[in-house]
N, C-alpha and C positions, 0 to 999 in steps of 0.2 A: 731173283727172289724178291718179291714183294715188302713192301716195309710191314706189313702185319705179319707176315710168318717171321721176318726175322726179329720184332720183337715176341712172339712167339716161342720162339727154338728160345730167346735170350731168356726167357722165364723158367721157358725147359731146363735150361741149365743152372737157373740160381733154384730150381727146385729141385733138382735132381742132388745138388750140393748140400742144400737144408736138410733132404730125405738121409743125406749119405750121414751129417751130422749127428739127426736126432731121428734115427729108422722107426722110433714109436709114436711118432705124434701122427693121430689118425689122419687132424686137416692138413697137414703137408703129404701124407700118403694120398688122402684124396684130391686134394689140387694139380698132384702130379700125375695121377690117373686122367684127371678131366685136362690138363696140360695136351699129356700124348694123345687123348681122344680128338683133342682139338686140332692137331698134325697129321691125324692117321694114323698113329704107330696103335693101332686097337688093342693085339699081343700084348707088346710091351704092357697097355694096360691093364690086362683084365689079370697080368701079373702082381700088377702093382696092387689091382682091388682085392687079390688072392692075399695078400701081405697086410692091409686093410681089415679083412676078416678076423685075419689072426692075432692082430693088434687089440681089434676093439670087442674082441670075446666077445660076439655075438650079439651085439649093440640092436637093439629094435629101431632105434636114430639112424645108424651108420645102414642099417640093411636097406632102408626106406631110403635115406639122400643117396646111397650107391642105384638100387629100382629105377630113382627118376634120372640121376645121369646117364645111367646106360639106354632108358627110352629118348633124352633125349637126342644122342647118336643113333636112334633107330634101331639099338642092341636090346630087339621085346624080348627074344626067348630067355636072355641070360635077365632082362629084368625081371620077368617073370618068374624066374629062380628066387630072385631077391625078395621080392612085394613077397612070395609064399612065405620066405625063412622070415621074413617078418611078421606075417600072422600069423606064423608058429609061437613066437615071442609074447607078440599083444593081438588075440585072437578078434578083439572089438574095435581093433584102428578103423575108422573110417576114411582115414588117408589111403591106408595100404590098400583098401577095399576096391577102393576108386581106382588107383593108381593100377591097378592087376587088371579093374573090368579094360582101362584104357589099351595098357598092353597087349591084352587080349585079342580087343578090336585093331588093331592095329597087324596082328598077325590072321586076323580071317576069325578068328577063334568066337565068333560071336554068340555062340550059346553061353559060353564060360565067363563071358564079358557079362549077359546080361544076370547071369546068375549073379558073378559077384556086384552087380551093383543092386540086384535085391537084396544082399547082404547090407548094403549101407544103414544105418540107423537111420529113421523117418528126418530125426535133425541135419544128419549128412546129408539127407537126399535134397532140404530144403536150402541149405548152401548151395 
């Protein structure tokens, strides 16, 4: 076992013990999602973002930082889940906008991409 998985796994476990202490705190829920994402345990994850969800009642924040951690495992479809329940929330993010057309692209999906990035506001587009 390599010295970075095992301080790894060792993170895993003092987060996993934080999550057991205090099960409501979203950044310990989310650290220990992106924890297991970072071992592989993906499951166990999207367990843990399911427990996430339910913590943070529908957080426009929590939907967007959950979107980019799961793109950046490669996980577009289920971000793609996420970036939408987030423009459900704030219909005019230009974050979310972006971050959806990217998923998008990333799954082939390049009409849907360029759509939503005509959705960006002239000021997002200029970022």
């Amino acid at each position: 076992m390599s010295c970075g998985q095992s301080e790894n796994e060792a993170d895993l476990r003092e987060l996993q013990a934080e999550v057991q202490q205090h099960p409501d705190r979203p950044r310990s829920l989310y650290l220990l999602a992106e924890s297991l994402l970072e071992l592989g345990h993906t499951n166990d994850a999207m367990q843990i973002l399911q427990r996430l969800d339910a913590v943070s009642g529908g957080d426009f924040r929590t939907k967007l930082n959950t979107g980019v951690l799961l793109g950046r495992f490669h996980i577009y479809r289920d971000a793609i889940r996420y970036f939408e329940a987030a423009l459900k929330i704030s219909p005019s993010s230009d974050d979310a906008k972006y971050n959806l057309a990217e998923a998008y692209f990333q799954t082939g999906n390049y009409d849907d991409a360029l759509k939503s990035l005509l959705e960006v506001s002239p000021d997002g587009q200029r970022e």
